[in-house]
N, C-alpha and C positions, 0 to 999 in steps of 0.2 A: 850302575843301577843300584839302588834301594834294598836292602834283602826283606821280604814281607814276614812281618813275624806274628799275624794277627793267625794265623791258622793254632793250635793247641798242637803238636806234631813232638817226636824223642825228643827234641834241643831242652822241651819243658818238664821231662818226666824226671830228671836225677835227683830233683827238688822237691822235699815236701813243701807244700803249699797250704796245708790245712791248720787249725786248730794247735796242733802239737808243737808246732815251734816254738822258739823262745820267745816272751811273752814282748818284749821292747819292742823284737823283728816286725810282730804281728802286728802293733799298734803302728806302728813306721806304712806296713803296708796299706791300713783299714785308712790312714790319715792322708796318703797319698789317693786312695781312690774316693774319698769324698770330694778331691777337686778335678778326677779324672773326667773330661768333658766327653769321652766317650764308655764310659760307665750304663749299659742299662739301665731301665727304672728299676725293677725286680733288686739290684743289686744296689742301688741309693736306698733306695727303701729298708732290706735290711741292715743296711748300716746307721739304720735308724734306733735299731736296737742296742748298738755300742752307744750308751749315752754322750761319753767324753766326746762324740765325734757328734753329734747331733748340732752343735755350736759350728764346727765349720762346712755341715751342710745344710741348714739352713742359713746359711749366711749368704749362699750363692745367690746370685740374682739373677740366672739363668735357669732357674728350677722346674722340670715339670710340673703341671697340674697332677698326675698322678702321684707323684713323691709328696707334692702340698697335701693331697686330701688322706692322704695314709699318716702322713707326721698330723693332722688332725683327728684324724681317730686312731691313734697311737693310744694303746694301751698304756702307757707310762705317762702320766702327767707333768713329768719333767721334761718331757720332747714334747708337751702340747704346749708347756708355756713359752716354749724355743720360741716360739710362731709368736705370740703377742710380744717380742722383740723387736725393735729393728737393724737389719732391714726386711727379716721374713715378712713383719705385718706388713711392712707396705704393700705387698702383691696380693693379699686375700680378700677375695669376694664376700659380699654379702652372706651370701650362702654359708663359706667357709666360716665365716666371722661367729654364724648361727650355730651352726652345730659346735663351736669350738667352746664357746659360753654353755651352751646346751647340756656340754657335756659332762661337765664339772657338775658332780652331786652337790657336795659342800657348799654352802653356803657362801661362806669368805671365798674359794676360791672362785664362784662364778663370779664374786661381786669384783673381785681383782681382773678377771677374765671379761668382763664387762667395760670395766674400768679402760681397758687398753681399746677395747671396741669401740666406745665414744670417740675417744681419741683418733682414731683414724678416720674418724669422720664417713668411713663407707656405710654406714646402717645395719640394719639389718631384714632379714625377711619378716612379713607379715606374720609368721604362724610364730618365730621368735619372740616380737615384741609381746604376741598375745599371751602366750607363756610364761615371759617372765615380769610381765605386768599380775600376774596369781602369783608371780613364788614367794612362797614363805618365809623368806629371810628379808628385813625390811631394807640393809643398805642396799641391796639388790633391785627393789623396786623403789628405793630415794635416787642411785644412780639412772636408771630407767627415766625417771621423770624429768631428767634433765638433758638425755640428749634431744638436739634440735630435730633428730632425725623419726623421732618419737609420732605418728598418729594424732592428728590433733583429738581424737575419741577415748583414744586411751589416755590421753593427758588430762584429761576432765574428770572421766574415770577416776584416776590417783586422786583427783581433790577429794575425792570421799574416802582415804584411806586413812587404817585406824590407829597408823603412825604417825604422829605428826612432821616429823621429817619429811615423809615421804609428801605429806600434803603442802609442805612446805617451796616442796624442790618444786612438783610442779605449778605452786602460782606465780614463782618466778617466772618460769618457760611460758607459762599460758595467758601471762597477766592481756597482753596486749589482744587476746581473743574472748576474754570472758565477759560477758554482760555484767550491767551496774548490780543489778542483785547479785551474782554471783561474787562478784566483786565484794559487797558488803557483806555478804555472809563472813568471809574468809578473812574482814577487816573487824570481824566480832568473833573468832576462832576462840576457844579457851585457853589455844597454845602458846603460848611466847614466839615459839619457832614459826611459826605459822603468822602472825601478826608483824613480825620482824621482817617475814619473806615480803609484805602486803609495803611495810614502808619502803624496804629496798625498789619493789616496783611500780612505785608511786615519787620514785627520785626524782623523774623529771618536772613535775606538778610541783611537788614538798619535798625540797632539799633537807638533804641530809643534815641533822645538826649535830653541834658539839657535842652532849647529852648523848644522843642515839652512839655516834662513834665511840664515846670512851665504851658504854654500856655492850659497845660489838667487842669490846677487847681491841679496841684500836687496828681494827683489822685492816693490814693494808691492801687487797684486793679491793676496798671502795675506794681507798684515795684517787687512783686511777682511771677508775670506771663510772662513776656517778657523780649526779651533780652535788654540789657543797652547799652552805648558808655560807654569805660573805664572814660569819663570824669564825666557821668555823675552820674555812679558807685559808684567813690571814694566820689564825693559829698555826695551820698546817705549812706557811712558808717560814715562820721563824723557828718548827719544831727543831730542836737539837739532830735527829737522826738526818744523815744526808740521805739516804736511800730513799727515806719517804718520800723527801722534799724530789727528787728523782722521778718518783712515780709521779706525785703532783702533778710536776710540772709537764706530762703528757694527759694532763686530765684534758678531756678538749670541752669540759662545759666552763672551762678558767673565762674569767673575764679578763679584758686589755690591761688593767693595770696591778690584777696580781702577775699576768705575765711579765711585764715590767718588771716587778718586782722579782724573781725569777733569773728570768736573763740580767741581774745583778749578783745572782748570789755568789757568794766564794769558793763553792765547790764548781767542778770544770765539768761533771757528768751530767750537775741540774742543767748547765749550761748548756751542755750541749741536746739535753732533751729539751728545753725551751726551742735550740736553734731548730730543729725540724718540726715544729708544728706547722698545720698544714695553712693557716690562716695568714701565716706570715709575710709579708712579701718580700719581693728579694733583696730590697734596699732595708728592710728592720732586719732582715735573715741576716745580712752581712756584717750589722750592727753588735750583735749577740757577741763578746769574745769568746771564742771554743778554740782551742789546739786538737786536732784530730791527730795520734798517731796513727801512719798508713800503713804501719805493719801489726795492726790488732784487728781482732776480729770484728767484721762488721756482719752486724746484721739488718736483714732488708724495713726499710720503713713503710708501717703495716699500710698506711694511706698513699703513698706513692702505689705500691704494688697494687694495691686494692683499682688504680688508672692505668694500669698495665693495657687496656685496651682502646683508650681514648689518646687518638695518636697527636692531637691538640696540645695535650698535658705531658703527653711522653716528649714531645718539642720544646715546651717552652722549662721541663725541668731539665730537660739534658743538658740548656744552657747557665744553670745554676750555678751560679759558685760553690754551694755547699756540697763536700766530696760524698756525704751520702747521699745526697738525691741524686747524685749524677750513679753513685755504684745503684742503687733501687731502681733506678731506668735500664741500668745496662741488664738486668735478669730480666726483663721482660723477654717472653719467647719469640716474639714478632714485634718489629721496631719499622717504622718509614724509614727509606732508602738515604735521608737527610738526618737521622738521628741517629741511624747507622755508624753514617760517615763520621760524623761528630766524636762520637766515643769512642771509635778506631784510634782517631790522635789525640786521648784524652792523656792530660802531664801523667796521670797517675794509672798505674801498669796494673791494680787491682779492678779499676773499671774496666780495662781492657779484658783482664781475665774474667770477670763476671760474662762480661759478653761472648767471651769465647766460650764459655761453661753453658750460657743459658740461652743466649741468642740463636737461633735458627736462620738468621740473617747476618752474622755474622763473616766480614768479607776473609778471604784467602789472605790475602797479604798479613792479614794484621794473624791470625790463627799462625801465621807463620813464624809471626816475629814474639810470638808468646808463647809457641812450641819450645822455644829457645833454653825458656827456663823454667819451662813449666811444664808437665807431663802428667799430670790427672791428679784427681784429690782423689779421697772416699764414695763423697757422694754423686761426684762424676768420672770417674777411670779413666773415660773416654776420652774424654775431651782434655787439650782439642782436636791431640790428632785424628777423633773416631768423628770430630764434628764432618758433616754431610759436605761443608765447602773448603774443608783441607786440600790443598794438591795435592793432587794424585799423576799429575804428567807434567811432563818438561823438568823432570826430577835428578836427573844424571848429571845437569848439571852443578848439582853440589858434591858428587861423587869426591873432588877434591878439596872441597871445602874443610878448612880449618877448626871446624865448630862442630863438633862428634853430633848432635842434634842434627844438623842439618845433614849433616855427611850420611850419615846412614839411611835417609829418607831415599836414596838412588835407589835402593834396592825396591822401592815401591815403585819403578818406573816400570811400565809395563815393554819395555825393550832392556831392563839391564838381564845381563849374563850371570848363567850359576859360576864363571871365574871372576865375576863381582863378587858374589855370595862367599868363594873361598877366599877372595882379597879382605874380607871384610871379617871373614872367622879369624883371621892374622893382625886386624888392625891394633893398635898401639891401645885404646883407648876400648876402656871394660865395655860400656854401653854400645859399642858398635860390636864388639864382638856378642854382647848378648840380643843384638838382632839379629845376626847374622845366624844367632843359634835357633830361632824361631822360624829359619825360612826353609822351607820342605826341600830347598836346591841343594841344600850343602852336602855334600860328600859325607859317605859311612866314614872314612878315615878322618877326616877335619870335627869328625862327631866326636869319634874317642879321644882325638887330641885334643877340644874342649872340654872332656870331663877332667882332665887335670890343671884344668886354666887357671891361673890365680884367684880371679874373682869366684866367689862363693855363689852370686847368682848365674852366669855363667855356666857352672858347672850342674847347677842343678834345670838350668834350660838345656842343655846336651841331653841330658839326662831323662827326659821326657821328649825327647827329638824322637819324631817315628824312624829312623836312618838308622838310629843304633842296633849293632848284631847282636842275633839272637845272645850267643853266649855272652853277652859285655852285658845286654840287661840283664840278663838272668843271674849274675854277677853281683849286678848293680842293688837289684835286690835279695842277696842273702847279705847285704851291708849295712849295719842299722845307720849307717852313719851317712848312706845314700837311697835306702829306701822308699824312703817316701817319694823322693823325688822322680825315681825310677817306675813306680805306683802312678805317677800322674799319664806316664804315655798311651796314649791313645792305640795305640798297636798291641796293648798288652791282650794275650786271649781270656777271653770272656770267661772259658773255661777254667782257668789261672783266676779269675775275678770270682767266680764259683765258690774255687777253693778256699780263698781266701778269706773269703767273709760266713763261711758256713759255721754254724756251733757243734760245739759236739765234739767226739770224735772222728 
């Protein structure tokens, strides 16, 4: 049996735990229980106040609400900006998002703190936008007018504001709701910025011309986004710069034969922005030459994704030749049971991992054969083997299996033996011993003989094993050089957590 060590009892008194120790030890400890999963709120919270550590507790993605709303009303502005990071922002509420913006006196930093708010697209509350649709610093209320999430009242509002940036931002955002007078008021503004913002959202009517672009600074956010004059078009596919000509070539108000023109050019990345416009069919698609290498980063195609839900279009692209359309189908979170199938024996092993990563329908077999060599990124940890259709039985039989992946998945059968768990603390090969170190069966004794395993992670998974005796953690931590690690166990006492994070003497 186990020895329990979560009680605070003598074993923990011989040891200061406070303040006064040497300063390394302490940091070792405080960095260990920011990933302690059984750490208190009360005790995440002040170690909110060690700022160096603020970066690897909001980074968890397991965070309470109560930790989130105290690192927002965190008296230190340097742990409130932690939050408009990711991946903290991605988990905060409207609410959260309001009071965090709110909170910021300054001027620059709410418009910075705004800034990140747009961006996550969650909005904010009513009494927020009212707020800071009055505050007195103008980039504050030019960013205001631009997100989409903005009141269409208060967006109208802004047009009578007595910056013209700001009135500017919002006749872009508002162009398509304002009546003809209102419209022509703002196409007779005295501003530049303001009359600029009127042509830009009148692109689709009066294309953009040569003239207005050079006069933008040749800004390339429009190459992309709005429609051209043929004059200014053709200009823009013989420009010297490839990048533009990049962006161009995703403009989707191009007519057929600057695309043409395009899917000839000499660069291989215009080319292959040519090859996925959505217009194309799959006989000119295959026409484009593009070399894709499959070991570079892909990212999802914005109009595929954007059909992620019309299972019509998720079928007839999955049958694409083009390897991004078929990777932008396989992230879809719900696929028919025939498009499924499809992408399971797709040649290319990145489609398969998109699907293991994003699909929900995702079959067992194939999770299994891309557990092989694949074990989570960043933005999924999980997956595959945390996806919902992983096996989970009939699993012993790879117990002998040659392939350390598959081998150590026995121990997830819900019939193997804790003398699996110690066969498997012994095995030849580091990654089965560092499962074997995360399973609650293994033996106090195979615990300590783990901490001197060769493998560094290993040692520091023993190491946070609830099994380890009292004296070997208690040990473990007065070690700078195993500290932290020893800091992550779950058994450690609350009261030992106390100590450790209190100021003072």
């Amino acid at each position: 049996m186990g020895t329990d060590v979560r009680g605070f009892d003598d074993r923990w008194s011989d040891r200061d735990w406070g303040p006064q120790v040497a300063p390394r030890l302490r940091q070792a400890w405080l960095q260990g229980l920011s990933f302690n999963t059984a750490a208190p709120d009360r005790i995440r919270i002040r170690l909110l106040d060690h700022l160096d550590l603020a970066p690897y507790l909001l980074a968890r993605r397991d965070l309470p609400a109560a930790v989130v709303d105290a690192a927002v009303d965190h008296p230190d502005r340097r742990v409130r900006a932690r939050l408009t990071e990711v991946p903290a922002s991605l988990g905060l509420s409207a609410g959260q998002w309001s009071r965090l913006v709110l909170g910021e006196a300054g001027g620059a930093r709410r418009h910075l703190f705004l800034e990140a708010a747009a961006l996550s697209g969650r909005g904010l509350t009513p009494q927020a936008y009212e707020t800071l649709a009055a505050d007195p610093f103008g980039p504050v209320r030019e960013e205001l007018a631009r997100m989409p999430t903005l009141p269409l009242p208060l967006r109208l509002t802004l047009l009578a504001d007595p910056v013209p940036r700001v009135r500017a931002a919002a006749c872009e955002a508002a162009w398509r709701d304002l009546d003809d007078g209102t419209r022509a008021r703002l196409a007779a503004d005295p501003a530049p910025a303001v009359r600029t913002a009127v042509t830009l959202a009148r692109h689709e009517e009066a294309p953009l011309t040569a003239e207005f672009f050079e006069a933008a600074g040749r800004d390339r956010h429009l190459v992309g986004s709005h429609r051209l004059d043929q004059d200014l078009a053709l200009r823009l596919c013989a420009d010297p710069d490839p990048w533009l000509r990049r962006i161009l070539a995703g403009n989707p108000y191009l007519g057929p034969d600057l695309v043409d023109v395009l899917a000839a050019d000499p660069d291989d990345d215009v080319r292959l922005a040519v090859s996925v416009r959505p217009e194309l069919t799959e006989e000119r698609r295959a026409a484009v030459p593009v070399d894709i290498d499959p070991r570079t980063m892909r990212r999802t195609v914005g109009w595929v994704e954007a059909l992620h839900e019309d299972e019509e279009a998720m079928r007839r692209l999955a049958a694409s030749g083009h390897l991004l359309l078929r990777s932008s189908v396989a992230r879809a979170r719900r696929l028919p049971p025939d498009v499924v199938e499809r992408l399971a024996r797709d040649e290319d092993r990145v489609v398969r991992l998109f699907l293991a990563e994003r699909c929900d329908d995702a079959p067992a077999d194939m999770l299994l054969e891309v557990w092989q060599w694949w074990n989570g990124s960043y933005s999924t940890p999980d997956r595959p083997y945390g996806h919902p259709n992983f096996p989970r039985r009939d699993l012993l039989r790879h117990a002998d299996d040659p392939h350390p992946r598959l081998r150590q998945l026995a121990l997830d059968d819900p019939d193997s033996t804790p003398d699996l768990v110690e066969l498997f603390g012994a095995d030849e090969d580091a990654e089965v011993r560092l499962r074997a170190a995360t399973d609650p069966r293994l033996a106090p004794d195979s615990v300590v003989r783990l901490l001197d395993d060769p493998d560094s992670g290993v040692r520091a998974m023993a190491a946070r094993h609830p099994r380890v005796p009292v004296p070997v953690l208690v040990a473990l931590l007065g070690d700078e050089e195993t500290a932290a690690a020893a800091a992550r166990n779950p058994v450690l006492p609350v009261a030992v957590m106390e100590r450790m994070t209190v100021t003072g003497s």
